[in-house]
C-alpha positions as CSV (number, residue, x, y, z in Angstrom):
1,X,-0.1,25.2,84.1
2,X,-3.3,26.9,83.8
3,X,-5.6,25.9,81.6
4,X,-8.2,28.7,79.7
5,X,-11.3,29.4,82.3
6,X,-10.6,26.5,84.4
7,X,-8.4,25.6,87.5
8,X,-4.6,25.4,87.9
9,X,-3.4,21.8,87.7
10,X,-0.1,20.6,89.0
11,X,1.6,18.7,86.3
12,X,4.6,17.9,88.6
13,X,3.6,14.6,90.4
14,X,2.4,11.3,89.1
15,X,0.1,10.6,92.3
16,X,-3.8,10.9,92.8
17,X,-3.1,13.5,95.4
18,X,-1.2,15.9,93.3
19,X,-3.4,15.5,89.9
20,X,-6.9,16.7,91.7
21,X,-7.8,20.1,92.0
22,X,-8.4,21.8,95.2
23,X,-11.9,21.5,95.4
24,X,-11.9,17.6,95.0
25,X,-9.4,17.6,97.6
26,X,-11.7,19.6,99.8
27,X,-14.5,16.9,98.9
28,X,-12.2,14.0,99.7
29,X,-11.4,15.2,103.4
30,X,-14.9,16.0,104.0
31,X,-15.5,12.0,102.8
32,X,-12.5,10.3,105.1
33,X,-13.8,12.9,108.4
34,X,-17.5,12.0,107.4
35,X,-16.3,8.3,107.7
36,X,-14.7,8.1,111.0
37,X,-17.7,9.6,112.6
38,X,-19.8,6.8,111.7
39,X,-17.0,4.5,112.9
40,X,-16.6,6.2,115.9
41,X,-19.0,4.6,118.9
42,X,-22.3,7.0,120.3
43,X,-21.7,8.6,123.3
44,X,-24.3,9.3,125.8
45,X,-25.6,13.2,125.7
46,X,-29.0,12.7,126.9
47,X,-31.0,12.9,123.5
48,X,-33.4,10.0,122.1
49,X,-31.3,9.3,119.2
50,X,-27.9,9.4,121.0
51,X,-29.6,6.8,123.7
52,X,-31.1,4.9,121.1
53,X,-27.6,4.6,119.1
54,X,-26.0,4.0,122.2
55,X,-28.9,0.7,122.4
56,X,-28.2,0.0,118.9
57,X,-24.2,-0.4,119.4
58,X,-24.7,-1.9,122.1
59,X,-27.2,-4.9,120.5
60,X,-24.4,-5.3,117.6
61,X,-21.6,-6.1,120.3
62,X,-23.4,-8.6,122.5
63,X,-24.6,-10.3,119.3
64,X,-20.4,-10.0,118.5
65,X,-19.9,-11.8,121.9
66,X,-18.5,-8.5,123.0
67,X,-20.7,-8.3,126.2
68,X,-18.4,-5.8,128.4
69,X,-18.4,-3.6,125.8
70,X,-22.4,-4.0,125.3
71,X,-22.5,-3.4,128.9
72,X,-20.6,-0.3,128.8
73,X,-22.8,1.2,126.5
74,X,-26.2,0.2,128.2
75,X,-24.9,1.8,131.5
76,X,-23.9,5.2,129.6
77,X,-27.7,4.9,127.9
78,X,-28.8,4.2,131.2
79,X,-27.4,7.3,133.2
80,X,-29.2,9.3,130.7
81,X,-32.3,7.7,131.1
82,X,-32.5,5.8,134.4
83,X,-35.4,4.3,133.6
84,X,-35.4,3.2,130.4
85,X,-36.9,-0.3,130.8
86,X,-35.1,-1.1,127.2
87,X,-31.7,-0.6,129.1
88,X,-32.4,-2.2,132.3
89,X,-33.5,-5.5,130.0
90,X,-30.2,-5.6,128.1
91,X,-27.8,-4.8,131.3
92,X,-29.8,-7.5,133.2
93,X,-28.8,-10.0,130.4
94,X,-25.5,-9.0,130.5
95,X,-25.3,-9.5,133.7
96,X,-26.4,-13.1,133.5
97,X,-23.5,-13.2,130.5
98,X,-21.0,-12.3,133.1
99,X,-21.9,-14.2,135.9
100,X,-24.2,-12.5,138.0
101,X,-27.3,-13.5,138.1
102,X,-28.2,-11.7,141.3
103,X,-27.7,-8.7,139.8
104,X,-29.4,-10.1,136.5
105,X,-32.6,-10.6,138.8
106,X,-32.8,-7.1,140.5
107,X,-32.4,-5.7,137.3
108,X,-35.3,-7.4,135.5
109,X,-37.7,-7.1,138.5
110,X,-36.8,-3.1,137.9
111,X,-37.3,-3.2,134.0
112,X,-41.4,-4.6,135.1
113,X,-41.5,-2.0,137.6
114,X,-41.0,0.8,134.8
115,X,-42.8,-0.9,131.7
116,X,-47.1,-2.0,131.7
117,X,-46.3,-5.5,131.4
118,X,-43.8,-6.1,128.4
119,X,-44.4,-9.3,127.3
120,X,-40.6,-9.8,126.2
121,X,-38.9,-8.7,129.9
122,X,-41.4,-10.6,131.3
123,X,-40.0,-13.9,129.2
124,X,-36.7,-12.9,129.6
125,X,-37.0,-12.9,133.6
126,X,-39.2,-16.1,134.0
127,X,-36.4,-18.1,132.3
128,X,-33.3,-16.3,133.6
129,X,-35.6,-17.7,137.3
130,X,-35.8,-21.3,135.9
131,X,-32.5,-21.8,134.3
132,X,-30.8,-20.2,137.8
133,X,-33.0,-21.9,139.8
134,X,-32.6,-25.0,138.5
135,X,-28.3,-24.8,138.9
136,X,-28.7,-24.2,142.5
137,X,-30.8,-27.0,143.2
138,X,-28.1,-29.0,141.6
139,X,-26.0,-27.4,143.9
140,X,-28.0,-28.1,147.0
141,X,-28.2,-31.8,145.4
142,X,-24.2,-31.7,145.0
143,X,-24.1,-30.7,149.1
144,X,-26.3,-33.3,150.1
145,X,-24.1,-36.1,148.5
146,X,-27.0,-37.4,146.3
147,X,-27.0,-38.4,142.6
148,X,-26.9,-35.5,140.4
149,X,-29.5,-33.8,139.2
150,X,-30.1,-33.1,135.9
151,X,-29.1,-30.2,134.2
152,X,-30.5,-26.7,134.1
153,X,-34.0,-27.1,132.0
154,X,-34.1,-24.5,129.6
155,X,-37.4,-23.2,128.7
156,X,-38.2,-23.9,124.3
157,X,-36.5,-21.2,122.2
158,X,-37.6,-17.6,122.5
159,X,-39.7,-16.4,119.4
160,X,-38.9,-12.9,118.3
161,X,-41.6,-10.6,119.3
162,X,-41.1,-7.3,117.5
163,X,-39.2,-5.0,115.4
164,X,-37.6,-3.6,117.9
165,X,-36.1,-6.7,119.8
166,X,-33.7,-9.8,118.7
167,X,-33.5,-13.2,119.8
168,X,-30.0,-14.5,121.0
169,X,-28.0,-17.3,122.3
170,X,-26.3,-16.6,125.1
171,X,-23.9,-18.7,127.2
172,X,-24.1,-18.7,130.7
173,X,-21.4,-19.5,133.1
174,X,-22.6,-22.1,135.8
175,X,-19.7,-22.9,138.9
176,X,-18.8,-26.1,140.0
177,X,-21.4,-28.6,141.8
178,X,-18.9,-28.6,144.1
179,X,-17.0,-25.8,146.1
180,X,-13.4,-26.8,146.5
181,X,-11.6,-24.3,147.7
182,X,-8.1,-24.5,148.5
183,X,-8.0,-27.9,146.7
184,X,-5.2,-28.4,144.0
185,X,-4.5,-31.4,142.9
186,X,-6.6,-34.5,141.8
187,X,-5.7,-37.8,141.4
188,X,-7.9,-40.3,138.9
189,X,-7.6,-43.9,140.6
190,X,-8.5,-47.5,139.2
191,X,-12.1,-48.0,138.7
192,X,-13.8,-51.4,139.1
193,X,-14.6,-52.8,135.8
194,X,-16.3,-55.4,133.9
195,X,-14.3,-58.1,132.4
196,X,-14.2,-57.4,128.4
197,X,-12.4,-58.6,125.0
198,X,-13.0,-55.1,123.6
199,X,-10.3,-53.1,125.1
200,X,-8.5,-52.5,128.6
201,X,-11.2,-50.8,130.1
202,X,-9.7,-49.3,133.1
203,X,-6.7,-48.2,131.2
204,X,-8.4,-46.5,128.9
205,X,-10.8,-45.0,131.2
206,X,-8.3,-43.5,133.3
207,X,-6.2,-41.7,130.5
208,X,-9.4,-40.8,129.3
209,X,-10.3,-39.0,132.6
210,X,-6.6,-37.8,133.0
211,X,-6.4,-36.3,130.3
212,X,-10.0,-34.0,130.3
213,X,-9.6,-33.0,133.4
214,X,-6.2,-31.4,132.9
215,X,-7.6,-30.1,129.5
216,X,-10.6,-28.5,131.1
217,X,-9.9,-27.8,135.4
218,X,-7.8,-25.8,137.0
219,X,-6.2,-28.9,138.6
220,X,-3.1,-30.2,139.2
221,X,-3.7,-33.9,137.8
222,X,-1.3,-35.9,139.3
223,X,0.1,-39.0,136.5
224,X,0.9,-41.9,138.9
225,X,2.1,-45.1,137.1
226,X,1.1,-47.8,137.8
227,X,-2.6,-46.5,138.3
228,X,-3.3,-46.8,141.6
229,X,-5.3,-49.9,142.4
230,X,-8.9,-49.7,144.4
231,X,-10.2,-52.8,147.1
232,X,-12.2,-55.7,145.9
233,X,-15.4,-54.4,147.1
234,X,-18.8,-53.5,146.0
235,X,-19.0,-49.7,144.8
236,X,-21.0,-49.3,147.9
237,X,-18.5,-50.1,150.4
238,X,-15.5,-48.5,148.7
239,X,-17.1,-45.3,149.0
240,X,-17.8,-45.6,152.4
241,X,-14.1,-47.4,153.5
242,X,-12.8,-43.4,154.2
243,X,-9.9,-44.8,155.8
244,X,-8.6,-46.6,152.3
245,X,-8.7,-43.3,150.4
246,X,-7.8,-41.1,153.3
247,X,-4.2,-43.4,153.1
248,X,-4.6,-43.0,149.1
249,X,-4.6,-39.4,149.6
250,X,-1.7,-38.9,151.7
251,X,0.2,-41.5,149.8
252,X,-0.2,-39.7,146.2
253,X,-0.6,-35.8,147.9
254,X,-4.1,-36.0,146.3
255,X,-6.3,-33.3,147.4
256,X,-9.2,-35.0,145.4
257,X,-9.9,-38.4,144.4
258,X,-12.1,-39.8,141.5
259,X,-12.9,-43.6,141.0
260,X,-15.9,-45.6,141.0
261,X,-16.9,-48.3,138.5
262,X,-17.2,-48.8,134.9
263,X,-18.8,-51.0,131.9
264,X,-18.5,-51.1,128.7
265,X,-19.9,-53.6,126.7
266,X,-20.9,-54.4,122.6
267,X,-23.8,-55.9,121.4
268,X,-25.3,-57.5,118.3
269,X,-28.2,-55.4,117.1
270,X,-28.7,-55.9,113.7
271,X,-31.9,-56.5,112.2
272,X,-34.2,-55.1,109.7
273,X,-34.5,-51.4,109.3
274,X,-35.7,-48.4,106.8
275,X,-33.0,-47.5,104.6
276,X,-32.6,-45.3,101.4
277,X,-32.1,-47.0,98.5
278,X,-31.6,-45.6,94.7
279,X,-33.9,-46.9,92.3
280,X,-32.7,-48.7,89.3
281,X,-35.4,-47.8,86.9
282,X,-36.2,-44.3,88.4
283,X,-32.9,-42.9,89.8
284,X,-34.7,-41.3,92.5
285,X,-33.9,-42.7,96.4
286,X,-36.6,-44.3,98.0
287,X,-37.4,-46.1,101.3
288,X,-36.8,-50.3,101.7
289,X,-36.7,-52.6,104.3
290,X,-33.5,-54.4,104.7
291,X,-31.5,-56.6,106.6
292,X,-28.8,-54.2,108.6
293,X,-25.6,-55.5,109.9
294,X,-25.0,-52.8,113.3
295,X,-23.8,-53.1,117.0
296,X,-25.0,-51.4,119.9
297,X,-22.0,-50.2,122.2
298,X,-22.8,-49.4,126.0
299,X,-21.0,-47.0,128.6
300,X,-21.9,-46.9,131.9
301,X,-20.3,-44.9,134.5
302,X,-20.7,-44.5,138.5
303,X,-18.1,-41.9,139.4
304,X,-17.1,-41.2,143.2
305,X,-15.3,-37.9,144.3
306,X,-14.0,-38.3,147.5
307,X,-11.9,-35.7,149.6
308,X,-7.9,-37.1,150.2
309,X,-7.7,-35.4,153.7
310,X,-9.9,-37.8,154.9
311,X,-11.6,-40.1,152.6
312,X,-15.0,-38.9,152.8
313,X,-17.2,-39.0,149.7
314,X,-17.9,-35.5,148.3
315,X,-20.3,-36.6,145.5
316,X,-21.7,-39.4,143.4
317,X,-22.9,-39.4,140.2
318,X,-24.1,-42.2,137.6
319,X,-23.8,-41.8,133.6
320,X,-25.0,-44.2,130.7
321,X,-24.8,-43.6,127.0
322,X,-25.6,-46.0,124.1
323,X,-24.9,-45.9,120.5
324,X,-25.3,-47.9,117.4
325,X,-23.2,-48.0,114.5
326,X,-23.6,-49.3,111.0
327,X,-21.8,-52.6,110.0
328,X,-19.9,-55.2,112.1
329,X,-16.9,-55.3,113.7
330,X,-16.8,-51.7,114.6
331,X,-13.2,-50.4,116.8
332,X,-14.1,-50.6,120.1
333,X,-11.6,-48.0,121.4
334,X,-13.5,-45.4,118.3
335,X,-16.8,-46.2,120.1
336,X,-15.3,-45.9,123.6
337,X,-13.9,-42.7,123.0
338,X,-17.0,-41.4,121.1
339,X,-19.4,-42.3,123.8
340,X,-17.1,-41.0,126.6
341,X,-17.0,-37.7,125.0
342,X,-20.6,-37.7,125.0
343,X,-20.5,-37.9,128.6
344,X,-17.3,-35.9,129.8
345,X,-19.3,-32.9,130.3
346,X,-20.7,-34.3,133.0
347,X,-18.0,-35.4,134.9
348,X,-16.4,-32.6,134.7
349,X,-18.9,-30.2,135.8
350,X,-18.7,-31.4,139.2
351,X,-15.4,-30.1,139.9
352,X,-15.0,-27.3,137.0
353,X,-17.1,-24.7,136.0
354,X,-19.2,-24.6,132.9
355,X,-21.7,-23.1,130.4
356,X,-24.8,-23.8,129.5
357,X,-26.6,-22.1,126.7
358,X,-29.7,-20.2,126.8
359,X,-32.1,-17.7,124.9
360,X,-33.2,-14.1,125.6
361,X,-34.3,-11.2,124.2
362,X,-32.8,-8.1,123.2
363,X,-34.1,-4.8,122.7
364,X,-31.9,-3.1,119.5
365,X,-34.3,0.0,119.3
């Protein structure tokens, strides 16, 4: 049908498609085509404002946690302009993302070289230096079979210094204190404990233990029942009798051994403390000193890590948490189990790898 001085219309169909006229289908594919460009990612063709949306992009996916793909599009930015100080910056914290700080560091100490002293590379590269240096001397510490040191400082959070940058968390991946190559399985043995009315203190300890470490290594944890038992000695001497867990190892097939010594214990700590309290003639909540029923529950922790080929002590480490909680007669195993995660961490990071979060700077344009 044609209607007078206007455009044929198809009267046939019931769809959207078949009742516009040609021209708005002409406008409606030059809408869909106009936008998958804008979906489509920048290439890399040399210009400003290609390099710059390849920068942009970029930004968006490492903020996304989408770092390779962030990297990606630095290094095309970065063929086109080599020097780009911008680029450099961003690839060097992606580099540190991915676990590579060597390459993190050559990277920044470039970016300087091709920028008069930007303020925000220079922050960027003084704590990527104290977070990595700080890791390795808690790896040093790890070799020399000393207590642990403590972990990574990071410097205070990064403030945003421009349009043209953004701060961001990143999480950087930190190896094991220890290098255990080769070694499989791990076997968690009785610790020497305090004797409590709370709980079963060793029992608990040891499923505890069991159970994070298979959650969170790469280990075979071996589940022997009964748990192996450990010498009536000081902690002292049972990590230097060798030829006890040498025999444990071969025993159990235990490539690693963890024990050590444990207490927990439960206090009375009430006493008077600031509390809020609602007002009867106002409503409103306001500060009181009161009476407070609580009780303080301590977890202290010596862990050894000994090698089962031959007993030898690999690494020592001592933990301690406290907390208090409101009211009395508070579930010992919901404390334990509180204050342990607290400190699992820890543990753990001596024979797992890790992360540790940090800040840096991004340039987005």
């Amino acid at each position: 049908m044609r209607q007078p001085g206007g455009e044929a219309i198809d009267t046939a169909g019931t769809g959207s498609e078949n009742t516009m006229t040609p021209r708005q289908r002409f406008a409606s594919h030059v809408l869909i085509v106009a936008s998958l460009a804008l979906l489509r990612p920048p290439a890399a063709r040399g210009g400003d404002t290609d390099t710059d949306e390849l920068l942009r992009f970029g930004t968006q996916m490492a903020k996304s946690g989408h770092w390779r793909e962030a990297q990606f599009r630095w290094q095309q930015a970065l063929h086109a302009k080599p020097d780009d100080p911008r680029f450099l910056n961003n690839l060097a914290v992606a580099s540190e993302v991915l676990g590579a700080p060597d390459e993190a560091r050559d990277l920044y100490r470039k970016a300087l070289d091709h920028t008069s002293g930007d303020s925000r590379i220079e922050d960027n590269y003084a704590r990527s230096k104290l977070f990595w240096s700080a890791a390795a001397k808690a790896d040093e510490t790890a070799a020399g079979h000393e207590a642990k040191a403590a972990p990574p400082a990071a410097m205070p959070p990064a403030k945003k210094k421009g349009h043209d940058v953004v701060s961001v968390t990143v999480s950087l991946p930190l190896p094991p204190r220890l290098k255990l190559d080769g070694m499989k399985s791990l076997l968690v043995a009785s610790f020497l404990v305090n004797d409590s009315q709370l709980i079963d203190v060793n029992r608990e300890l040891v499923r505890f233990l069991r159970s994070e470490f298979r959650k969170h290594s790469a280990f075979h944890v071996l589940d022997v029942i009964p748990i192996p038992a450990v010498p009536e000695q000081t902690l002292d001497e049972m990590a230097a009798n060798a030829p006890f867990w040498s025999h444990m190892g071969r025993e159990y097939g235990a490539d690693v051994i963890v024990s050590g010594a444990m207490r927990y214990a439960r206090r009375d700590a009430s006493g008077f403390d600031s509390v809020d309290v609602v007002s009867e003639t106002t409503g409103q909540k306001v500060k009181q000193t009161q009476f407070v029923q609580q009780e303080e529950f301590t977890f202290e922790l010596d862990v050894l890590y000994l090698r089962g080929s031959d007993g030898a002590l690999l690494f020592r480490d001592r933990l301690r948490r406290q907390a208090t909680f409101r009211g009395e007669a508070n579930d010992p195993i919901s404390a334990f189990y509180t204050l342990g995660e607290t400190l699992a961490g820890d543990v753990l990071a001596v024979v797992a790898p890790r992360a540790r979060d940090d800040q840096r700077l991004l340039f987005k344009s």
